[in-house]
C-alpha positions in Angstrom: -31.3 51.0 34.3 -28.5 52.1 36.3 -26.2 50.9 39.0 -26.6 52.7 42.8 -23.5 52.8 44.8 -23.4 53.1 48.0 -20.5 53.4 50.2 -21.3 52.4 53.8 -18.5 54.2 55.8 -16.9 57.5 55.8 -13.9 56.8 56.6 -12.2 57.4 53.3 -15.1 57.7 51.4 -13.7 60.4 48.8 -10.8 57.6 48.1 -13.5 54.6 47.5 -15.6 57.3 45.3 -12.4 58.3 43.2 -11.8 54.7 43.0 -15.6 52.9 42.0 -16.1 55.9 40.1 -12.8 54.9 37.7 -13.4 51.5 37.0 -17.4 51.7 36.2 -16.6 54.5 34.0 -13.5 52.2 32.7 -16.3 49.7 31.5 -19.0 52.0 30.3 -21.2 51.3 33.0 -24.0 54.1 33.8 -24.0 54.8 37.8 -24.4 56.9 40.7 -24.0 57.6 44.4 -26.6 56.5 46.7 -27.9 56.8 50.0 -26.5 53.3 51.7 -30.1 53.9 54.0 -32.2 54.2 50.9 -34.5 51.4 49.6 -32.5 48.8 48.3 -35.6 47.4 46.6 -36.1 50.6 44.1 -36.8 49.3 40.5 -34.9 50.2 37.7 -31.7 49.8 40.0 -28.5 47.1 40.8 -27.0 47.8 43.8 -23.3 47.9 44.6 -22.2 48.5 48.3 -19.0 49.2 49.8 -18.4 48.7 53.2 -17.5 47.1 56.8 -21.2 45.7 57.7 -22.8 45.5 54.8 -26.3 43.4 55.8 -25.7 40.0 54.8 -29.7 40.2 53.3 -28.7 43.3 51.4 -29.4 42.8 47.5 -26.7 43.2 44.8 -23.1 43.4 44.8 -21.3 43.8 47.9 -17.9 45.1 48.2 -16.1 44.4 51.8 -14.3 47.4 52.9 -10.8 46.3 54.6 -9.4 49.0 57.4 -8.0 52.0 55.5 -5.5 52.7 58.1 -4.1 49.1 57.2 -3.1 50.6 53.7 -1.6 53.5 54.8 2.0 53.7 54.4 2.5 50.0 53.7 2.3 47.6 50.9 -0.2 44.7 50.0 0.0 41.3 49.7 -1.1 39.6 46.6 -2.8 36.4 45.2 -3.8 35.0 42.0 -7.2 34.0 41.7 -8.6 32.8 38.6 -6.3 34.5 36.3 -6.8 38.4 38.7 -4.1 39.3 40.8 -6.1 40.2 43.7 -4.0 42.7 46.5 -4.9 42.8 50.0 -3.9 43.6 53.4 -5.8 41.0 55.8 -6.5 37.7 55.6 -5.9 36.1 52.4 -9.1 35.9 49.7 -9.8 32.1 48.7 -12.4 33.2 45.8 -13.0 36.1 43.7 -16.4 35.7 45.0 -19.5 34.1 46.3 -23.4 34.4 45.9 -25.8 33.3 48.5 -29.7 34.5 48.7 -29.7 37.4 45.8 -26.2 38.6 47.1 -22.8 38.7 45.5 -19.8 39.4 47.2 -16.5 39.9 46.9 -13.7 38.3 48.3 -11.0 41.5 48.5 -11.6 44.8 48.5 -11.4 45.6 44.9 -11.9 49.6 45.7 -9.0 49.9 47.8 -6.3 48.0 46.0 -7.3 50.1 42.6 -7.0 53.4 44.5 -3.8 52.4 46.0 -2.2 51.7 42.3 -3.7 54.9 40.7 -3.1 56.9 43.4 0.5 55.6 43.4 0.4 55.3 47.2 3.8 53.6 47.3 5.3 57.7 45.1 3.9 59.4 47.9 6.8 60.8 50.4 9.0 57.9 49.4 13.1 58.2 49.2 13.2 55.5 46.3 14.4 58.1 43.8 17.5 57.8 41.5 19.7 60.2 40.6 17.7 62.3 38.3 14.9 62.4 41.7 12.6 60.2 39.5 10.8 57.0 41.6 13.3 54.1 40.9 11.5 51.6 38.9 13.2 48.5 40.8 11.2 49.9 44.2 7.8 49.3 42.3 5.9 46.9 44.0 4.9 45.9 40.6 8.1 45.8 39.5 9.2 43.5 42.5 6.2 41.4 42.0 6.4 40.8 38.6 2.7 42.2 37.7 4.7 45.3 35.8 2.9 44.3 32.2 -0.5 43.4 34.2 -3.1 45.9 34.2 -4.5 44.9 37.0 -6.8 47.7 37.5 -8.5 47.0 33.8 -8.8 43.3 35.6 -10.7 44.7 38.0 -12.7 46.5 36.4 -13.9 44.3 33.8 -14.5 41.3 36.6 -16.6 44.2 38.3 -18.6 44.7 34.9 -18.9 40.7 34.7 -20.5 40.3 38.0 -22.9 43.5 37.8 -24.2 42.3 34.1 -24.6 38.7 35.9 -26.8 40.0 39.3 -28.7 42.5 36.4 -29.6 39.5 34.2 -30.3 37.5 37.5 -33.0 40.5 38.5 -34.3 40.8 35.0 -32.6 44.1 34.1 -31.2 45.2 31.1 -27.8 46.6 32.0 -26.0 48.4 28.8 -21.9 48.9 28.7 -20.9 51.8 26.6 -17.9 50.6 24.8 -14.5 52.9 25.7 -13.1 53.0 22.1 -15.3 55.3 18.7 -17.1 53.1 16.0 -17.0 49.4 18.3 -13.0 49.6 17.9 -11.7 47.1 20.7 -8.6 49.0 21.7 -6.3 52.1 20.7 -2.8 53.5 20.6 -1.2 56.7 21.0 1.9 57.2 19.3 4.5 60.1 20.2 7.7 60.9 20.3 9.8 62.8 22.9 12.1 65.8 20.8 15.4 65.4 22.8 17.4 65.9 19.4 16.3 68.1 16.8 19.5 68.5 13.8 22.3 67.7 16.4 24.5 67.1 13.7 24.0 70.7 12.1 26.0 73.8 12.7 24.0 75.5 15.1 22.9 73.0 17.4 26.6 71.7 17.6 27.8 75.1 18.2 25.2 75.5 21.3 26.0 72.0 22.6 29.6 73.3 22.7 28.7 76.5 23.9 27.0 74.9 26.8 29.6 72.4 27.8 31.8 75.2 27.9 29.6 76.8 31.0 29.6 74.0 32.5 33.5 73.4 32.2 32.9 69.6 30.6 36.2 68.7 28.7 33.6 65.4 27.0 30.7 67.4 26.5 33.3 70.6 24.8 34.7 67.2 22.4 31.4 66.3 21.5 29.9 69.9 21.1 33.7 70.7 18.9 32.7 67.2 16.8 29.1 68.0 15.9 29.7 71.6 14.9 32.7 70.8 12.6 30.5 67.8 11.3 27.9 69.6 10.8 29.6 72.1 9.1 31.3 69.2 6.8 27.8 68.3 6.5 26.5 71.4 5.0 29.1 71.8 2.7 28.7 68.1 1.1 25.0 68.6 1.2 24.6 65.6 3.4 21.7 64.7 5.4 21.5 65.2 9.5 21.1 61.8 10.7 19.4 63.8 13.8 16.8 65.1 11.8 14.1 62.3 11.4 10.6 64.5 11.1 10.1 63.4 7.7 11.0 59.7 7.8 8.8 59.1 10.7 5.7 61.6 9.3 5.6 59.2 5.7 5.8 55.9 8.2 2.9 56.9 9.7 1.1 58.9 6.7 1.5 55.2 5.4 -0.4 53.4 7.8 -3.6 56.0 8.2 -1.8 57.4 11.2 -0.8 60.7 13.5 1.1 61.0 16.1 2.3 63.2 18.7 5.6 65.7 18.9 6.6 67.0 22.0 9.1 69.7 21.9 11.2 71.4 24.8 9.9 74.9 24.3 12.3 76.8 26.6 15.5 74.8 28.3 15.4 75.3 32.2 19.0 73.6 32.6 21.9 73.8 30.7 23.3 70.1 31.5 20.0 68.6 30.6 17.8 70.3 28.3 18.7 69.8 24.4 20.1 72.5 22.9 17.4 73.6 19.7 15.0 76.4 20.0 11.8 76.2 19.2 11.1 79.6 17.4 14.3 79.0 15.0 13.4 79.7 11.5 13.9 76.4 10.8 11.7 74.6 13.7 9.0 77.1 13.5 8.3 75.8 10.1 8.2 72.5 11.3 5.9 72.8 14.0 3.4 74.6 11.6 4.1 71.8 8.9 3.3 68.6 11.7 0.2 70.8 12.6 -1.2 71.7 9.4 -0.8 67.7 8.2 -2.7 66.6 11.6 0.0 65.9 13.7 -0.3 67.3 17.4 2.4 69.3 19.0 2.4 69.4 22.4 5.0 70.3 25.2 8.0 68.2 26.7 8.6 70.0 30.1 12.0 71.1 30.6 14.0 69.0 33.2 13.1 71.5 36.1 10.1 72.2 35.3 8.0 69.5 36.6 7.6 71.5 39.8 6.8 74.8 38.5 3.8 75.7 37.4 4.8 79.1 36.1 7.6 77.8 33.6 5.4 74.8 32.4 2.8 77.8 31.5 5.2 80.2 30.1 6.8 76.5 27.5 3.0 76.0 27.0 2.2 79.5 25.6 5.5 80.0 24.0 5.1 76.5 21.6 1.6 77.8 21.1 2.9 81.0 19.9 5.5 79.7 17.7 4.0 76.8 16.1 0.4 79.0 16.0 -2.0 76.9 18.2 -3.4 75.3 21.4 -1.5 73.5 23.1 -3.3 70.3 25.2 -0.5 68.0 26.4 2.4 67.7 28.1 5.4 64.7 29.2 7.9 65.5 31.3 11.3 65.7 30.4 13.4 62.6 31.9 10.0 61.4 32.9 10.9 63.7 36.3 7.9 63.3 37.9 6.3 63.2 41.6 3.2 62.6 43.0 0.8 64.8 43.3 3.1 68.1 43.0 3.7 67.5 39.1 0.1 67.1 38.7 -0.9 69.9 40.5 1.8 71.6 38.4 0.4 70.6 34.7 -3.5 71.5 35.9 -2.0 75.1 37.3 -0.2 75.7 33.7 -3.1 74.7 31.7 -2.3 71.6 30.1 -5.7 69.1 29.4 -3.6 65.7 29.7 -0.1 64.5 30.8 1.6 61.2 29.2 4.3 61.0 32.2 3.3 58.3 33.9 5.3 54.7 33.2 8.6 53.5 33.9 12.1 54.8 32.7 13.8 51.0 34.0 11.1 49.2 31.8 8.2 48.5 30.3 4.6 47.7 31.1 2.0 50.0 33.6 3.6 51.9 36.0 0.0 52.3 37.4 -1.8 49.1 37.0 -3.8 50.3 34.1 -3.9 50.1 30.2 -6.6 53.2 30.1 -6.5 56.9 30.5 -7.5 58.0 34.4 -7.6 61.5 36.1 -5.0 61.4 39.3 -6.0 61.9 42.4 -4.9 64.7 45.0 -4.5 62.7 48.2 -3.3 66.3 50.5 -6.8 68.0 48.9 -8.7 64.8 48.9 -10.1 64.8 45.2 -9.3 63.9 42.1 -7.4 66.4 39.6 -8.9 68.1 36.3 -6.6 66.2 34.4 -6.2 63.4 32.0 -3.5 60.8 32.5 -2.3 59.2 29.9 -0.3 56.6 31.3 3.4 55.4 28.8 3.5 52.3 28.4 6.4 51.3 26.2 9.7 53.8 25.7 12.6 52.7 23.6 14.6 53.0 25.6 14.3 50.6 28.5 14.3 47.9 25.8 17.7 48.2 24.4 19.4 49.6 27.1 18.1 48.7 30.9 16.8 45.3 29.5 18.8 44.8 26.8 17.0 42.8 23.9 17.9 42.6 20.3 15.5 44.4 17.6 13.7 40.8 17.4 12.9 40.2 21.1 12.2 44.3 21.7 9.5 44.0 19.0 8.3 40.6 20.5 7.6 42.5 23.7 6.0 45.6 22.4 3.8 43.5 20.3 2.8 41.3 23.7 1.9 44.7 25.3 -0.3 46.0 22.7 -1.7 42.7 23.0 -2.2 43.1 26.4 -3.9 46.4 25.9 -6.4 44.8 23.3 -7.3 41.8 25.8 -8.4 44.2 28.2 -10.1 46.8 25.9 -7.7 49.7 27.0 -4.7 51.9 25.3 -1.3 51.7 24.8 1.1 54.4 24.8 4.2 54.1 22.4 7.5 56.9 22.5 9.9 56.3 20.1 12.5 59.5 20.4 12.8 60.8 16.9 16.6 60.5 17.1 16.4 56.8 17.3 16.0 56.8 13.2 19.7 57.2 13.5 20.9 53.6 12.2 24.0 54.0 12.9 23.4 55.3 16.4 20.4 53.2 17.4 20.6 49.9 15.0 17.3 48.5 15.2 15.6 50.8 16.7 13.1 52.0 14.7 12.4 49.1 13.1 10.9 47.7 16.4 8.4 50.9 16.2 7.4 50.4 12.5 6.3 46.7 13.8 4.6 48.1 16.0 3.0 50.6 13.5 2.1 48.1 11.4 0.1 45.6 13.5 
């Protein structure tokens, strides 16, 4: 048995495709396209129709299409509706829905608000950046709203697969899910860490952090590079540890707990001022990156900071860390989180990467896109979605200590709360902890916060 979608206008018909098309395959449900003039009385079949004037007789689910133009360029309104945030641009939903005479429907457009939050329609041509040219998290309408930590678009979806089960029994149908996670589990995690330190505190790295303030004529940043070559020297000669140098603490953390995680390594520096100063086919890193892959750790790129426009140097990092740490290469996270919509996409597909883990906020925490689950963006210029996986951040350090301030205690309170979130709604949360954060002194109570969150 499967579920036959039809989409009664064309009028933005690739958007509503893109967007019906990620949240039944969010819950597992088997489905596809159908002629809105076919027979709506096959067998074997659940109807779902999207549109203006869909017949009032017409069997199924029924989603009512609001004006497209309405969504274009401005931003919804929202109401909460038995626990679902529901956005909209007309008149204001009083129910989640209604059945009458073998018909369900919807009281919002679920299609179009989904595509508007995973197609990040409020990124698209908007000033709103800060001064690294990232989207500013305080102009998300999530943000503003305070739906940040809701997945709506999971909400959606799983109210979608309620009422489609419910209209399948009704008709005497079988209607399987197949569940999103391997061997029944109910949700999952990826864990990663960003490399923006790797040994500051040793000899060479201090020496090119100074050597780089010096082209740039920085009085602070020729202090700090002068301090961490001299202490890294000091360091060497005592036989001290790096404090910056954290591979192995966080490997045996996770080893520990039956986990791997993710590295992601600036392969080649595209800007002096930003870029950390290591290099990834140093003696020294070369072994590591073999080491973290021959244990079952992944490797994967972290775009320089001007990369995330250029196709051509995000291909040359990806082959270069491939060469030196001696395989493929699948994923990719921006440096800085630099990102726009759809360029840096378009970017990551053209350098050959499989999946980007970009997406979230650098202000705070939560689901920069509505959604707890991996989904492939969506061109809006070319009208189709992208060959790539999105694998949207949930949680940074970060934002925790720093733009929201918490203590070790509440930090780990909200992590926790987000995985929980993830779980409630069958979906994933993303983790990056930077591997410099294991510096206590540096970072108190820091990396405590991520072995919690290890350990749950």
């Amino acid at each position: 048995m499967k579920i036959c979608v039809a989409i009664d206008n064309n009028k933005g018909r690739e958007e509503i495709a893109y967007a019906l098309t990620a949240v039944l395959d969010r819950v597992g449900l088997p489905f596809e396209f159908a002629d809105p003039a076919g027979d709506v009385h096959s067998p074997g079949c659940v109807w779902l129709h999207h549109g203006l004037h869909v017949a009032k007789d017409a069997p199924g689910l029924v989603i009512p299409a609001e004006d497209s133009t309405q969504w274009q360029g401005a931003e919804p309104k929202h109401v909460w509706l038995d626990g679902v945030p529901v956005l909209y641009m007309g008149e204001r939903p009083s129910a989640l829905y209604h059945c009458q005479a073998g018909q369900v429907r919807l009281g919002f457009d679920l299609a179009r608000g989904a595509f508007w939050l995973l197609s990040r329609q409020e990124e698209l041509g908007r000033g709103n950046r800060d001064a690294f040219g990232r989207f500013d998290c305080s102009a998300s309408w999530l943000v503003r709203n305070g739906l940040a930590e809701v997945p709506v678009v999971d909400l959606y979806a799983l109210l979608l697969a309620q009422v489609l089960k419910g209209t399948a029994r009704d008709a005497g149908l079988p209607l399987l899910r197949k569940m999103p996670w391997p061997q029944g589990r109910r949700y999952a995690t990826v864990l990663s860490h960003d490399v923006d330190d790797a040994g500051r505190s040793s000899p060479y790295q201090g020496i090119q952090m100074l050597s780089r303030a010096m082209q740039r004529g920085s009085p602070r940043g020729i202090a700090r590079g002068t301090y961490h070559a001299l202490s890294g020297l000091g360091r060497s000669f005592m036989r001290q540890p790096d404090p910056y140098w954290n591979f192995e603490r966080i490997m045996l953390l996770e080893a520990e707990a039956g986990y791997r995680s993710t590295f992601f390594f600036v392969a080649e520096a595209s800007n002096v001022h930003r870029d950390p100063p290591y290099e990834v086919d140093s003696d020294t890193l070369r072994e590591l990156l073999r080491r973290l892959r021959s244990d079952g750790w992944e490797v994967a790129v972290h775009g320089s900071y001007d990369s995330y426009l250029d196709p051509e140097a995000l291909s040359d990092q990806r082959e270069k860390l491939e060469r030196v740490s001696g395989g493929p290469v699948r994923g990719v996270r921006q440096h800085y989180l630099r990102f726009r919509v759809p360029e840096t996409f378009r970017a990551q597909v053209d350098a050959g990467f499989a999946y980007d883990g970009t997406v979230g906020y650098r202000g705070t925490v939560g689901f920069r896109a509505g959604t707890a689950f991996p989904f492939r963006p969506f061109d809006t210029a070319a009208g189709q979605e992208l060959p790539l996986l999105e694998l949207p951040l949930t949680v940074m350090d970060g934002p925790l200590f720093w733009q929201l301030k918490l203590g070790s205690s509440e930090a780990s309170g909200r992590t926790l709360a987000l995985l929980e979130t993830a779980r409630s709604v069958e979906g994933l949360a993303v983790l990056l902890w930077h591997q410099r954060v294991w510096h206590e002194k540096r970072y108190p109570g820091w990396h405590q916060v991520y072995g919690r969150a290890v350990a749950h």
